[in-house]
TORDODREN-46275 format. One record per residue: residue in one letter; z, x, y of N, C-alpha, C in turn. Coordinates in Angstrom, 3 decimals, padded with zeros to 6 digits. Atoms other than C-alpha are relative to their C-alpha. Layout:
BEGIN
  code       n.z       n.x       n.y      ca.z      ca.x      ca.y       c.z       c.x       c.y
     a         Z         X         Y         Z         X         Y         Z         X         Y
...
***
This chain:
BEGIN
  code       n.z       n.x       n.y      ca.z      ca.x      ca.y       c.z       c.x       c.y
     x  -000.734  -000.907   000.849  -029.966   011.096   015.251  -000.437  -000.176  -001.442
     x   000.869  -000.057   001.403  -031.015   011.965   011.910   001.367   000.007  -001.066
     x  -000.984   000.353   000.918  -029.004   011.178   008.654   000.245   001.061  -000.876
     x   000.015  -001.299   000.610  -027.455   014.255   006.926   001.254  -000.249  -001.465
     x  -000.954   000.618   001.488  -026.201   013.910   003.102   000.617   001.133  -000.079
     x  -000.427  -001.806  -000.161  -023.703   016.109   002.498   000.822  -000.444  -001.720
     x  -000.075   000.035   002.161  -022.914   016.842  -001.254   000.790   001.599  -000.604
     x  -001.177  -001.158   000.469  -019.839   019.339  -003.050   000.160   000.201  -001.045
     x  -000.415  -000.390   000.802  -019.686   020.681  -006.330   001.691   000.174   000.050
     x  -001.140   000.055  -000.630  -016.473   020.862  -005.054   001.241  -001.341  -000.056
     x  -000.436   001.354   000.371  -015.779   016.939  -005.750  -000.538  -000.586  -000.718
     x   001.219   000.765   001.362  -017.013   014.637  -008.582  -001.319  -000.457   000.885
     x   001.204  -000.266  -000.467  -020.342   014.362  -008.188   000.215  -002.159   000.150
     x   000.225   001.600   000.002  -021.500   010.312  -007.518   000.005  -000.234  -001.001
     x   000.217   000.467   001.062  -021.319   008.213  -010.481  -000.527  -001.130   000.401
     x   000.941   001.270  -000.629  -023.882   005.745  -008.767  -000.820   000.156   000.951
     x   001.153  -000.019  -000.756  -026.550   004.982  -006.400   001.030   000.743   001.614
     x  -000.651  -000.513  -001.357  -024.197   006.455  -003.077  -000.171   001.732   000.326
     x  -000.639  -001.585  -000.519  -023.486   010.197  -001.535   001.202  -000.057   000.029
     x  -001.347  -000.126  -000.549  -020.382   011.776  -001.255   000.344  -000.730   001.269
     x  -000.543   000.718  -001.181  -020.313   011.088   002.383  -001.706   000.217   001.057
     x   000.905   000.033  -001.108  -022.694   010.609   005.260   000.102   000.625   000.899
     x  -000.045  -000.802  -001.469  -023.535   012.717   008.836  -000.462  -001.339   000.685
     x   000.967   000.857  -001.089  -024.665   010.529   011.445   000.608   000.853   001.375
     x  -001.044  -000.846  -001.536  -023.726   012.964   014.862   000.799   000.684  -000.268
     x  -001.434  -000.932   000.769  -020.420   014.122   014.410   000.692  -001.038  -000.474
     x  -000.722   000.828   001.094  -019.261   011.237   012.359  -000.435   000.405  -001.006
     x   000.423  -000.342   001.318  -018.895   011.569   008.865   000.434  -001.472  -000.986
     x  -000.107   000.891   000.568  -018.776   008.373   006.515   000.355   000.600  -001.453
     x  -000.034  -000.365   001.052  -017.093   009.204   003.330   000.004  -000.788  -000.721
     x   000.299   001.549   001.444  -017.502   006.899  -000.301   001.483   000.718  -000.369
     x  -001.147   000.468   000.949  -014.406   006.404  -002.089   000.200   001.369  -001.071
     x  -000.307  -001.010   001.660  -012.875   009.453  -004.741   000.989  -000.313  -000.785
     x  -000.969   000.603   000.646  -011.262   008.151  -007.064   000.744   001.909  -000.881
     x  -001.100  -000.898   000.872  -008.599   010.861  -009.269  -001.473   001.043  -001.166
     x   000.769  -000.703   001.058  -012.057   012.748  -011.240   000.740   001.465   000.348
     x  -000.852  -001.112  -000.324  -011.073   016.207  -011.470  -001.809   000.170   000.100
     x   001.101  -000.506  -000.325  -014.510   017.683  -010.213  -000.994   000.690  -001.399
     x   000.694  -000.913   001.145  -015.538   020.195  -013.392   000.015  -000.595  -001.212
     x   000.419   000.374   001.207  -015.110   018.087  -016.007   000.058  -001.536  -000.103
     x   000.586   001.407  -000.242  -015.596   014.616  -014.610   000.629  -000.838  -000.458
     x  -001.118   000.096   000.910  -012.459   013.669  -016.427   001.296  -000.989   000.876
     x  -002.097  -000.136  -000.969  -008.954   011.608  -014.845   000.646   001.117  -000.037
     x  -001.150  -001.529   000.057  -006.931   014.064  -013.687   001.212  -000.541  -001.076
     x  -001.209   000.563   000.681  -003.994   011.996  -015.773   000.561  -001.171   000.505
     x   000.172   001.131  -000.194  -002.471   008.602  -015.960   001.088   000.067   000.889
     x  -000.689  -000.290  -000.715   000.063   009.444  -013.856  -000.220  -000.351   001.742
     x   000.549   000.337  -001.431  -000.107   007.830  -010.041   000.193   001.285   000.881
     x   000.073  -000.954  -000.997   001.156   010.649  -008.142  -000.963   000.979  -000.088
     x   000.604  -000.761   000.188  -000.900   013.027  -009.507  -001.816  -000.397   000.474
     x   001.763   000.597  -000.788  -004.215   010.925  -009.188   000.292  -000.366   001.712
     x   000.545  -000.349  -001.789  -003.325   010.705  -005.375   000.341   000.946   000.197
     x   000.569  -001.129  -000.208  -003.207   014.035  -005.477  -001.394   000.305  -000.165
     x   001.984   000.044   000.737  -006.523   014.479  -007.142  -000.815  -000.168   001.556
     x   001.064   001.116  -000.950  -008.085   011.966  -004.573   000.140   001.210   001.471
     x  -000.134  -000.573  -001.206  -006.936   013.894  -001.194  -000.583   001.572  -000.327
     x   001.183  -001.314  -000.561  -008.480   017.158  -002.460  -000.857   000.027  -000.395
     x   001.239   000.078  -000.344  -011.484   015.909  -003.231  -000.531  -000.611   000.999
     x   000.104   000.549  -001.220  -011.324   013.951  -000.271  -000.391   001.287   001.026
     x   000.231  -001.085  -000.825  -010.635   017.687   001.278  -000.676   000.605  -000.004
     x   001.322  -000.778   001.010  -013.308   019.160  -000.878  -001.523  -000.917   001.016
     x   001.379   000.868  -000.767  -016.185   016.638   001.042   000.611   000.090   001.292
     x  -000.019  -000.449  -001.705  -014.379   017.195   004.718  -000.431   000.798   000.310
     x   000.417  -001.787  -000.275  -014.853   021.111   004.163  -001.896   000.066   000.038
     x   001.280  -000.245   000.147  -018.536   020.484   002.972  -000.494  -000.617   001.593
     x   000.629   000.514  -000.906  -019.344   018.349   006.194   000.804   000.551   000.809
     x  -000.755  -000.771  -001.392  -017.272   020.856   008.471   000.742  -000.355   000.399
     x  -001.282   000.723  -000.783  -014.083   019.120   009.342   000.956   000.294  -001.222
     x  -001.247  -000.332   000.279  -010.700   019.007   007.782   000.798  -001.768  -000.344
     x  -000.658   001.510   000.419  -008.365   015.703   006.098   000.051  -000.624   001.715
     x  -000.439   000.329  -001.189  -007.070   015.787   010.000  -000.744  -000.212   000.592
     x   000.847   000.405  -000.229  -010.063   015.324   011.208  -000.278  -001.655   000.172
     x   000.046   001.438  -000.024  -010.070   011.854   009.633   000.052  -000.686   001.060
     x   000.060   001.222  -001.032  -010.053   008.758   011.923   000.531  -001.259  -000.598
     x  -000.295   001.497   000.467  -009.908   005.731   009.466   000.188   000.532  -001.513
     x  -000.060  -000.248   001.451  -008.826   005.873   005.746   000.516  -001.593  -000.522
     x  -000.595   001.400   001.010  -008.767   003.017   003.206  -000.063   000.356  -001.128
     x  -000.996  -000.154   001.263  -006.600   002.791   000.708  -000.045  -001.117  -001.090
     x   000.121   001.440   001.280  -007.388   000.481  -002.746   000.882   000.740  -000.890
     x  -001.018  -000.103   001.421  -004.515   000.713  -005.103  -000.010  -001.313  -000.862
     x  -000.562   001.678   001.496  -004.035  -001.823  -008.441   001.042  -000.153  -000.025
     x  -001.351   000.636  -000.111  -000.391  -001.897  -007.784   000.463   000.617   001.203
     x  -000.687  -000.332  -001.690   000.796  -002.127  -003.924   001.455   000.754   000.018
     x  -001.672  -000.574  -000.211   004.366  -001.298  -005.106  -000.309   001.543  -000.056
     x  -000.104  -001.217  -000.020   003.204   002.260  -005.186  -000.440   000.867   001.496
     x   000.351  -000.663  -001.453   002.599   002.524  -001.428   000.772   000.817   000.533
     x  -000.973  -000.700   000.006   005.587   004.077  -000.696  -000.289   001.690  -000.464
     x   000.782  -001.027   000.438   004.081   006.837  -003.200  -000.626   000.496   000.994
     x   001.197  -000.664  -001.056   001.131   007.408  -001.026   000.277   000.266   001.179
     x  -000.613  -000.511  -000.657   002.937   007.591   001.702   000.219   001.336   000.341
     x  -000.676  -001.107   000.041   004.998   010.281   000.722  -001.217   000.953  -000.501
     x   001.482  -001.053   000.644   001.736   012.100  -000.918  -000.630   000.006   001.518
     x   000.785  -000.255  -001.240  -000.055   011.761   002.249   000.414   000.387   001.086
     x  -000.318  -000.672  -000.906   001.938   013.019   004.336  -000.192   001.912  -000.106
     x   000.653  -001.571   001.154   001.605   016.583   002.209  -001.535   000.713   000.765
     x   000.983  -000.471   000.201  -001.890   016.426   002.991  -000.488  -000.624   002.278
     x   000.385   000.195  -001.558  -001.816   015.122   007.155   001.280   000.033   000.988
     x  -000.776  -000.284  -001.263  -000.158   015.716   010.743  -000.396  -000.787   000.659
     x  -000.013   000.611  -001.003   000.478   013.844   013.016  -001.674   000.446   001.201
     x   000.161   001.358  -000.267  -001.718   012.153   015.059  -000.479  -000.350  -001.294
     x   000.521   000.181   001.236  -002.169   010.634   011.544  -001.472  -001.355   000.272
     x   000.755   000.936  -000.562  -005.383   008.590   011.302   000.262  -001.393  -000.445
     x  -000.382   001.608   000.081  -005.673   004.491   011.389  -000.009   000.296  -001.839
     x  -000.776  -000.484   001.606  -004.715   003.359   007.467  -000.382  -001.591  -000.055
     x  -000.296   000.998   000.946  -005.249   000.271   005.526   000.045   000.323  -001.468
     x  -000.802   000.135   001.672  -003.942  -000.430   001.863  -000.333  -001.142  -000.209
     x  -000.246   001.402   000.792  -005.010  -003.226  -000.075  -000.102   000.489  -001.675
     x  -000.248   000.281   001.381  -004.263  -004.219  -003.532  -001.604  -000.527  -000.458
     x   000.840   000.718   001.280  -007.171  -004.721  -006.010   000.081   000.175  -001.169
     x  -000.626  -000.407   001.398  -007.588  -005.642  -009.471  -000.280   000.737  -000.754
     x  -000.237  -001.090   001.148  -009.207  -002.789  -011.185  -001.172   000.899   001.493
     x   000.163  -000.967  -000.507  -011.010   000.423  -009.728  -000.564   000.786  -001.132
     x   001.174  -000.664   000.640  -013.708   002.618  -011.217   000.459   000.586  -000.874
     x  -000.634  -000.807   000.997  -012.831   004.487  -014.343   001.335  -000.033  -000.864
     x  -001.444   000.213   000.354  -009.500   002.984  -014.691   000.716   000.573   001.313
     x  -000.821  -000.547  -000.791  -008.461   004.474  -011.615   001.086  -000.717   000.355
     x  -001.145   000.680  -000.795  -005.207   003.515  -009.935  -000.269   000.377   001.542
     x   000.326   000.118  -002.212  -006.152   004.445  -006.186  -001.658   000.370  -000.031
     x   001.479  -000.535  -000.959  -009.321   005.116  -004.304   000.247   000.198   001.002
     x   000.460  -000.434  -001.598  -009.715   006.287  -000.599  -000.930   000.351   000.175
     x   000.691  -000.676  -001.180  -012.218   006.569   001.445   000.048  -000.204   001.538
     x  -000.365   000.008  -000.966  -012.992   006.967   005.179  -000.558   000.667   000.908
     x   000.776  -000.195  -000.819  -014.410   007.779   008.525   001.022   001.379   000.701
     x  -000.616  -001.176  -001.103  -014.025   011.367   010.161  -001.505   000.144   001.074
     x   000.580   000.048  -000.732  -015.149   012.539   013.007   000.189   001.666   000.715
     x   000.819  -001.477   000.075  -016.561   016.521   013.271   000.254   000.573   001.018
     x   000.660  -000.816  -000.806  -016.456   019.079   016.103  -001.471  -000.469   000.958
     x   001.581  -000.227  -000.550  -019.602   018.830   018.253  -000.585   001.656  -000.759
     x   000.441  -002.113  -000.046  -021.889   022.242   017.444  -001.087  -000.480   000.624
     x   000.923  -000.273  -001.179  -023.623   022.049   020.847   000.827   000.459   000.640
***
């Protein structure tokens, strides 16, 4: 199987040596989005709820480009700088998934790209198109 980069004006572009997300088959390997707002490469605001908003639709913004959907997902990890806001994400992520929700870890670290307060990324897994 051959390796297919898949890349969205649609989500901040990389700010480093990575891709948005990876093809391999019908898996899709996504990198981490932290809260950029796509067009002007900017925090969306310092505000937590809002940056995990941010994050899940550029998260949705790189599912759509590699043909799948948040629900799609399979595995999502979750880096926040303060755990007490899990609860938050929670309730934000439910907004953005249905049941069967996919697997989930959360850990706490101490800082995150840009100043961010969360990151996610995470493994989906595509349709066949055969």
């Amino acid at each position: 199987m051959s390796k297919v980069i898949i890349r969205t004006d649609a989500a901040p572009a990389a700010i480093g040596t990575y891709s948005q997300a990876v093809k391999i088959g019908t898996t899709v390997y996504l990198s981490g989005q932290i809260p950029l707002v796509p067009t002007s490469m900017e925090m969306v605001s310092e505000d937590f709820s809002e940056q995990t908003h941010q994050v899940f639709k550029n998260l949705q913004a790189v599912c759509d480009a590699a043909g799948g959907c948040l629900n799609d997902m399979v595995k999502v990890n979750i880096f926040l700088t303060d755990l007490s806001q899990f609860a938050t994400v929670n309730s934000i992520m439910s907004q953005y998934f249905h049941e069967p929700y996919p697997a989930r870890a959360a850990v706490q670290v101490s800082a995150l790209p840009r100043g961010a307060q969360i990151e996610i990324d995470g493994v989906m897994e595509v349709p066949s198109t055969y």
